[in-house]
N, C-alpha and C positions, 0 to 999 in steps of 0.2 A: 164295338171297340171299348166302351166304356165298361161293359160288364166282363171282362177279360181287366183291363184294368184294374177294376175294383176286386174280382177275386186274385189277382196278381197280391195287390195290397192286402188280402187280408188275408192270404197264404203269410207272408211276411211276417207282415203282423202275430200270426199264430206261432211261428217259427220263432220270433222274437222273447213269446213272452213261453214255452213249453220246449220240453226237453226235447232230442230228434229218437230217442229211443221208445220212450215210455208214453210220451205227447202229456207230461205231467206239466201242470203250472209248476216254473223254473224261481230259482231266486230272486230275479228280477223282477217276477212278477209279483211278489213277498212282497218287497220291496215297495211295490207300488201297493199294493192292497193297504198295508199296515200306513202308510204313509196316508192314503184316502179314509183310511179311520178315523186316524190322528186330527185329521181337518174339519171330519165331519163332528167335532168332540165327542167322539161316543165315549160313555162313561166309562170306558176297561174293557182291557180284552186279555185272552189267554195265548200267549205263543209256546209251543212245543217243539224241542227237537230230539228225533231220538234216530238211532242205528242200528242195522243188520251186524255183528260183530265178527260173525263169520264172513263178511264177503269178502274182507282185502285177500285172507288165505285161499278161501274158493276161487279167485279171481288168476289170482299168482300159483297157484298148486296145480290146476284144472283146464285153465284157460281160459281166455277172454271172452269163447260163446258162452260158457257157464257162466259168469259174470253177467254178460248179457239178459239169459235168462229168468237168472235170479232176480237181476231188477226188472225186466216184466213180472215176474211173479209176486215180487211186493208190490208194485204199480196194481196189478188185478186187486188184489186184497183190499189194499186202501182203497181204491175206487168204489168197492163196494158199500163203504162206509159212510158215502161222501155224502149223504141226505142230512147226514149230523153235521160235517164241517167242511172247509176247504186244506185238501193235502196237498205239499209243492215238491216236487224233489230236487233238491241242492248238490249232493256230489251223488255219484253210483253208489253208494251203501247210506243213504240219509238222509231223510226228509224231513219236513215240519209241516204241523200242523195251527190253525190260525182260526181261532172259536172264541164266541163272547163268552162272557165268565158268567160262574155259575157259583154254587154253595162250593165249600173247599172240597165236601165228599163227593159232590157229583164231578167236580173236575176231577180229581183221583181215578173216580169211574171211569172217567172217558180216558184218561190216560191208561189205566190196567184194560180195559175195551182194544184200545190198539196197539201197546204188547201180546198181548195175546194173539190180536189181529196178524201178525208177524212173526211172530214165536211159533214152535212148534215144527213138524215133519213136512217138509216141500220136496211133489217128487219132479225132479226135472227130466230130463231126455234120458241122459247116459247114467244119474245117480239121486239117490232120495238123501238129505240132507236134516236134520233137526236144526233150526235157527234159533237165535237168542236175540234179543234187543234191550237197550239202555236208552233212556230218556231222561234230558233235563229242559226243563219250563222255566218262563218268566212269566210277569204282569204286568200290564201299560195299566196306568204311569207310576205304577209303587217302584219296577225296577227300570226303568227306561223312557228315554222323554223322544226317542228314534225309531226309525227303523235297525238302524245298525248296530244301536247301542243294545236293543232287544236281542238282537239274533246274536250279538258277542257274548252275553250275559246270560243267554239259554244255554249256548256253544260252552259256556264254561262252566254250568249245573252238569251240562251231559258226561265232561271230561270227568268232571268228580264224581259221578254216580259210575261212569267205567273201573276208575279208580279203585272206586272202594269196593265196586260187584254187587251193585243194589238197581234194582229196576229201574229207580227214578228219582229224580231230584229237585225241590224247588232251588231256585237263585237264591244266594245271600250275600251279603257283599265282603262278607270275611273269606268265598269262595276269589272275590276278583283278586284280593290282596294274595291269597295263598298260590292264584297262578300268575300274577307276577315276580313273587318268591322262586316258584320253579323255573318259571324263564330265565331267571338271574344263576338261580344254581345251576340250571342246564348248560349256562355260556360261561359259566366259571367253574364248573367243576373240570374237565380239560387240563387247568391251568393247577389245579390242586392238586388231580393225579400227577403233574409232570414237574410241579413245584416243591415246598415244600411246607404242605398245609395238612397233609394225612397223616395220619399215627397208628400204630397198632395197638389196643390193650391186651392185655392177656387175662384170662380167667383159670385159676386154677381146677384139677379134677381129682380128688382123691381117693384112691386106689381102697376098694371099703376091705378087698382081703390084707392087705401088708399096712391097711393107713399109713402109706405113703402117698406125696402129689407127685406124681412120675408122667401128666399129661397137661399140658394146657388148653383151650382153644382162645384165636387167633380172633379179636373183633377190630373191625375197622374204625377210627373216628375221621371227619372231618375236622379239628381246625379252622374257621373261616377267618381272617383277619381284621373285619366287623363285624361277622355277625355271634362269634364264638365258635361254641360248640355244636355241630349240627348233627342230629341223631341220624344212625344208619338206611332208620323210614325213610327219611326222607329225600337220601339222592342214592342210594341203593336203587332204587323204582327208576330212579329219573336215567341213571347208566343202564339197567337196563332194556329200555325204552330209548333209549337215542345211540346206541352203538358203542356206548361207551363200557361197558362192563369185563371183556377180555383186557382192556388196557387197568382196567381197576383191579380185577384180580387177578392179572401178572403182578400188578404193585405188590398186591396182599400177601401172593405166596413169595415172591423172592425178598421181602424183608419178615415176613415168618421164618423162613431158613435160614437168612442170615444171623435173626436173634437166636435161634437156636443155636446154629455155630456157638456162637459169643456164652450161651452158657456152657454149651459141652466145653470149651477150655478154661471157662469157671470151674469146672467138676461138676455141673449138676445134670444127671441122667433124664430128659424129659424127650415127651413126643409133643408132635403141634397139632392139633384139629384146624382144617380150612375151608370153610363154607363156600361152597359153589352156586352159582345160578342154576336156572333152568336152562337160559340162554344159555350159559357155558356149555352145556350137556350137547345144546343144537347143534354145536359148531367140529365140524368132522375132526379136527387137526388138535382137538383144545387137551386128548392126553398127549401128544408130544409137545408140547408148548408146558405142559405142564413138567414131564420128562427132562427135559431140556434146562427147566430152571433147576431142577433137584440136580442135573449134572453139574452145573455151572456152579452151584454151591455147596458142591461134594459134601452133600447131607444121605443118610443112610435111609432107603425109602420104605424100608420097615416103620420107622419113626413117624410115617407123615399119615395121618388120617381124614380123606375127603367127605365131608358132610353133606347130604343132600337129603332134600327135605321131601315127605313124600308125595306132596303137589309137586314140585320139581318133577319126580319122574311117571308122573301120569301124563307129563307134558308130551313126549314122544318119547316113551316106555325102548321103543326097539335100539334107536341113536342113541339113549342114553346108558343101554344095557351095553353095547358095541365100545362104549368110551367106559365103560367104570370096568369091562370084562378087561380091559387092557391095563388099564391102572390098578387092579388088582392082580395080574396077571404079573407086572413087578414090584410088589412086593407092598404097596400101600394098602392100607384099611379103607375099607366103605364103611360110616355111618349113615344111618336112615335117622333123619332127625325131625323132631317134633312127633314121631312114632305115635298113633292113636287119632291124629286130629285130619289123617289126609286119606288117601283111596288103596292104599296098597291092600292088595287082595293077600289070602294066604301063596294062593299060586304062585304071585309076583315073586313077594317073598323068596320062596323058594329058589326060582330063580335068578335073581340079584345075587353077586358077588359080595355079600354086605358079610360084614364080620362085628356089626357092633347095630345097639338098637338102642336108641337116644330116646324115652320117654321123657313126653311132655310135660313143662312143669306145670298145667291146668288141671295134671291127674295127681301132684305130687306136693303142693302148697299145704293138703289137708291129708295126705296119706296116714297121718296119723291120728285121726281122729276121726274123718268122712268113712262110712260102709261103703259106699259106693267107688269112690276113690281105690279103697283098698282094692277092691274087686277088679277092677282096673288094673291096677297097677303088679298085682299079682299075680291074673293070669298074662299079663305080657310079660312078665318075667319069668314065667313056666314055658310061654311061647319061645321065646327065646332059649332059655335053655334046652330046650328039645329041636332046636333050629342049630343049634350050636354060636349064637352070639352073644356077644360080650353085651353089657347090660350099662346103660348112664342114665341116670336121673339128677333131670335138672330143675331147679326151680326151690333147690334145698333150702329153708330158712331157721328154720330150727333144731336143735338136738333129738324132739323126737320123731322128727321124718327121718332125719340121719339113721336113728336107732332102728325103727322100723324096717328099711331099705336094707340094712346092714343083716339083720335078720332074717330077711326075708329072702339072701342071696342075691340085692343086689351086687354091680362090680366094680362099680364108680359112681361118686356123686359128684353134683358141682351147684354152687348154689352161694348168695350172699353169707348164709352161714359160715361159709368155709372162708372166701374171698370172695370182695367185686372183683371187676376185670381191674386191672390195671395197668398205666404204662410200664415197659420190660423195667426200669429201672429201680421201679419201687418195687415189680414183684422181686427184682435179682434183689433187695435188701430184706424183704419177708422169707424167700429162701433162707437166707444165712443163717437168720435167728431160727429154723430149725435143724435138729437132731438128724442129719443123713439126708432131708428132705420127708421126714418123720411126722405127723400133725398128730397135735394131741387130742383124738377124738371125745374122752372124757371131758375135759376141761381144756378147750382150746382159746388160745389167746386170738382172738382178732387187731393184729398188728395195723393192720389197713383197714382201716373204716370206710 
């Protein structure tokens, strides 16, 4: 009776403190480890957490046994690790690890040891998979005087090493302020899109055959009403990431079209460039939503030019070919923007409805002076024109990039040289002071600083 009992209880007990899938030591049991550290003063220790990146998509694309799977197959992997440390797993895509500290390089080691451990080609039942992982660490008691203060303060290394696409991250405490910063913009930007705390600027592009500016593109700002001016980085990411993004660029393009309105009965002939997400591309309905607004503000859809970048469409190449085939289909332009710095094959290429090729300004800051650069930047201009698209370089700061590009057959510049972005009001008063919307390439005045 007793020995029934007692493995009654230490079923439980194992149950208590390990997952029911994996049988990994669970949070709780974290939890208690790092806390019997704490007591016993041991002089420091290293806590790590990092994730499978891919599993929420496998889980949600593939289904729940694959999900399943996938976390026995990290579960096997770490386990075999386990002579070096103790692994726990916290949700189904992400675990920690819990080791006494060592010299800075040998923890590094041990952290690239278990990316690696995880990274790479896993074949499961029905499909073979390449994984990727992200980890962020702390240190008892340089960052943490808890259990939970540690695991918050790892939790937000990892978020910022996701962030930014870097393997790993130590804790710093300019990381805690920065994600409370986004929590705050994540629950007020909502109120920004639907208020009135966004603005558009405009950037001028001028035309290098007629030196005319006969285009703008469309940037977004934030307005904050404490905090000021908030750059695009920084809650561009955050709508992306929380659902917020089709409601931010509905905003974008229906007061694009509007300003433009407002010049066309100015007299001034321009088109507008309007930067899309990835996410936008994802979402089946996002050309008639976009359709829809052009009709509502009876703007001519020759005139409008969607930008996407070409990480955007590596993202889901097919969905976003299906959406830009439609939008180009009435009568809008496709840019491929930041051209040179993302995946786009030649094949792609060819394929894409793109009628314009936005060179990067990281090829174009020294195009007049860098070999390399030139090289660059000249066979994608010959690329282009044997593709048959129109040609933008951006990043213009001087007369002699201007001159060089101008020479060399580009078709548009845009660049502080010319204009910054600015709001429609001040660009509608730098218009006037020009000849027909004329720039004077020789000796141009910079009206707007």
């Amino acid at each position: 009776m007793n020995k029934a009992v007692n493995e009654r209880e230490a079923e439980l007990n194992f149950r208590a403190y390990h997952t029911d899938l994996t049988k990994m030591p669970n949070k709780r049991k974290l939890f208690d480890d790092i806390d019997y550290l704490i007591r016993k003063e041991c002089d420091g220790f290293l806590l790590i957490r990092f994730r499978v990146l891919e599993f929420e998509e496998l889980n949600f694309s593939l289904g729940l046994d694959i999900g399943e799977e996938l976390q026995l197959a990290a579960a096997n992997r770490l386990m075999a690790l386990e002579d070096e440390a103790q692994f726990y797993q916290l949700y189904p895509s992400e675990f920690a690890l819990l080791t006494a500290c060592n010299t800075v390089q040998a923890d590094e080691q041990s952290i690239n040891v278990i990316l690696q451990c995880l990274s790479g080609l896993v074949n499961l039942q029905r499909i073979s998979v390449t994984l990727h992982t992200a980890s962020g660490y702390c240190y008892y008691p340089k960052h943490g005087e808890n259990a939970r203060e540690l695991l918050h303060n790892a939790g937000i290394a990892l978020q910022q090493a996701m962030k930014l696409k870097v393997p790993s991250l130590e804790f710093a405490s300019s990381m805690a302020e920065s994600a409370l910063m986004r929590v705050r913009l994540t629950h007020e930007l909502t109120e920004a899109i639907e208020g009135d705390q966004l603005t558009l600027h405009f950037q001028p592009k001028l035309n290098l055959k007629t030196s005319r500016i006969d285009k703008v593109e469309a940037l977004v700002r934030w307005i904050h009403p404490e905090l000021g001016m908030i750059p695009p980085d920084e809650f561009i990411e955050i709508a992306e990431t929380t659902g917020q993004i089709d409601a931010l660029t509905d905003w974008v393009i229906k007061n694009a079209l509007n300003q433009l309105g407002i010049w066309k009965e100015l007299g001034f002939s321009l088109g507008v460039a309007i930067n899309v997400s990835a996410v936008n591309l994802k979402q089946k309905c996002f050309d008639s939503q976009v359709l829809n607004l052009i009709a509502q503000c009876g703007c001519d859809a020759s005139m409008i030019t969607i930008e996407v970048t070409e990480s955007a469409l590596a993202e889901d190449p097919e969905q976003a070919l299906l959406i830009l085939d439609r939008l180009s289909d009435c009568g809008l332009s496709i840019s491929i923007d930041d051209y040179g710095t993302g995946y786009s094959s030649l094949s792609q290429l060819k394929q894409l409805p793109a009628s314009e090729l936005k060179i990067d300004k990281a090829f174009i800051l020294n195009v007049a002076t860098d070999e390399h650069d030139k090289t660059i930047a000249r066979s994608t201009l010959r690329l282009a024109q044997q593709f048959g698209l129109r040609t933008v370089a951006e990043g213009i700061e001087d007369k002699a990039s201007l001159k060089w590009l101008t020479e060399n057959g580009c078709d548009y510049a845009q660049g502080y040289f010319i204009s910054r972005p600015q709001p429609a009001e001040q660009l509608t008063l730098w218009l006037n002071t020009l000849n027909e919307q004329s720039w004077p390439i020789e000796e141009p005045v910079n009206y707007l600083s």
